[in-house]
Structure formats: C-alpha cells, structure tokens
N, C-alpha and C positions, 0 to 999 in steps of 0.2 A: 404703615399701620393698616391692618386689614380692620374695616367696624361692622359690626352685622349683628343680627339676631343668631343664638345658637341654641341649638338642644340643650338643655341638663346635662345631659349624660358626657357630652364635651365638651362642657363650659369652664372646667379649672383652667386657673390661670389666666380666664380672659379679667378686663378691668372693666368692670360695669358702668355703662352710661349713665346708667339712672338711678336714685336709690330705691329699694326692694321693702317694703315695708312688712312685716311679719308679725305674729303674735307674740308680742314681749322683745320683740327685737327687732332693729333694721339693718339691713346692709346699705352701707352708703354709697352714692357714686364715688368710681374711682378708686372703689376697696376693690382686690383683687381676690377671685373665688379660690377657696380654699377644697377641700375632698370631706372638710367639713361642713363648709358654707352649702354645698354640693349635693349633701344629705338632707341638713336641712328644707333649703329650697324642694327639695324631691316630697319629702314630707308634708309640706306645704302645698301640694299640687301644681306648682310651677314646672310649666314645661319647656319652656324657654325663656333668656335673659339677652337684652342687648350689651351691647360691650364692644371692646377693642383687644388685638392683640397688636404688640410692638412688634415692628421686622427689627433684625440686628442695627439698622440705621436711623432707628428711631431715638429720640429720646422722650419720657417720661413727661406727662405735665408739670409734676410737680420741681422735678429738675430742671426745667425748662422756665418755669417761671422762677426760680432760684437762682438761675442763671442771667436771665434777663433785669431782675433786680439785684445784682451784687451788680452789674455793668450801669445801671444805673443810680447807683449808691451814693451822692456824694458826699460833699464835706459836711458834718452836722447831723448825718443820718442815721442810722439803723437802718438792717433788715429782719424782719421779721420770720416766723419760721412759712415754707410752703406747705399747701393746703389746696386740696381742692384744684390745681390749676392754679392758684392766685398767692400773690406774693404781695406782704404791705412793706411801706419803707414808713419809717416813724423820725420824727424832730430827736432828735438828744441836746438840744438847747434851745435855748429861749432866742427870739428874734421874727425873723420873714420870712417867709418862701419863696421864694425865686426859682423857676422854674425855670429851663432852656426850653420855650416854645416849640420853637422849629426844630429843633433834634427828638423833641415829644412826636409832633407832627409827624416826622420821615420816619420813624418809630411805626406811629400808628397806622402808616399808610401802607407796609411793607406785606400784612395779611391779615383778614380780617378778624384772624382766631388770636392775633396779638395787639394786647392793649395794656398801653399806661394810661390811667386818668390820674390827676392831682388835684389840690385843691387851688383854688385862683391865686393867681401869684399875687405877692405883695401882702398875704394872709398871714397876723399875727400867731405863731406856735410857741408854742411850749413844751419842753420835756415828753414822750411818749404820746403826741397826738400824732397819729395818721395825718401823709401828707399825702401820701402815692398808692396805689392800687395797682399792682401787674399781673397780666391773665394774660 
C-alpha cells in the first residue's frame, strides 16, 4: 500500500484517510475518489487529499476486517456487514459470552492495525447485541 498526501489533479482512485467535509456534503474516509468527487473537491479549493492506494498484494480494509470476522465467527454469532475497517460480530441467541482469551490475545498481538475487543466474558446477551468489534 503506498499512503501520502496527493494533488487533486491525481487523486482518483486513491482511498481517503480522512473524511473531507464540504458544503452540503462529505466525503468519508475510506470512500474512494471518483472524477466526480475530483471535480467537486477542485471546486471547493482543495488542493490536496490524503489517502492510500492498494499494490496488487494488498487487500482492502474493509475485506480485511470481513475476513478476520468470518474466522472469528462462532457458534451463536453473526456477522455484521464491514464498514469503515471494522467488522461487529452480534449474539443470535440468548445466553454468555465466552470468549477464547488467549487466541483474542495472539490475535491482537500479531499488529497493531489489527484488533478484536469483546465484551467481558461470562456477559449475559441476548439476540442482536454486539459482542465483538474487528479493525
């Protein structure tokens, strides 16, 4: 992944770090500039926007954390959809949370741009509460 500051003028297609707040509209992080977005921003007097572009061996945050949470999915769970980098896993039944500590831990120990948190084990859930968080 190359990340930097770029001109306008070749900014399509990078994935903006930051959100871009504008008159009557915003572009979010992580929205990818369009040749419209491109015009706008120009209109707007923005001369440059941070960002990222993927190398062929990249994958996507939002993949990434969709990935990370389907391998962390287990029995009783949902996933939610990704967003942002961040992926929730939800109860589909009534009961506890039980959480695998130490497989959370080597998890979150692997790089600092990847994280699971949950809520404290042994946490009564119910149907559609958030248990997990994945970024």
């Amino acid at each position: 992944m190359k990340f930097g500051e770029e001109a306008i003028e070749q900014a399509e297609g990078l994935i903006l770090a930051h959100s871009v707040r504008l008159a009557g509209r915003a572009l979010k992080k992580g929205h990818v500039l369009t040749s419209e977005d491109i015009a706008t921003l120009r209109r707007a007097g923005i001369a440059a926007v941070s960002g990222a572009r993927l190398e062929a061996s990249d994958m996507a945050e939002d993949e990434a954390a969709a990935a990370l949470a389907t391998a962390a999915c287990g029995p009783g769970l949902s996933r939610g959809k990704a967003f942002t980098g961040r992926c929730n896993l939800f109860a589909e039944v009534s009961g506890l949370a039980v959480a695998d500590s130490a497989r959370i831990d080597r998890i979150n120990l692997l790089d600092e741009a990847l994280t699971i948190g949950t809520i404290p084990s042994f946490a009564a859930v119910e149907p559609g509460r958030m248990i997990a968080t994945v970024k």
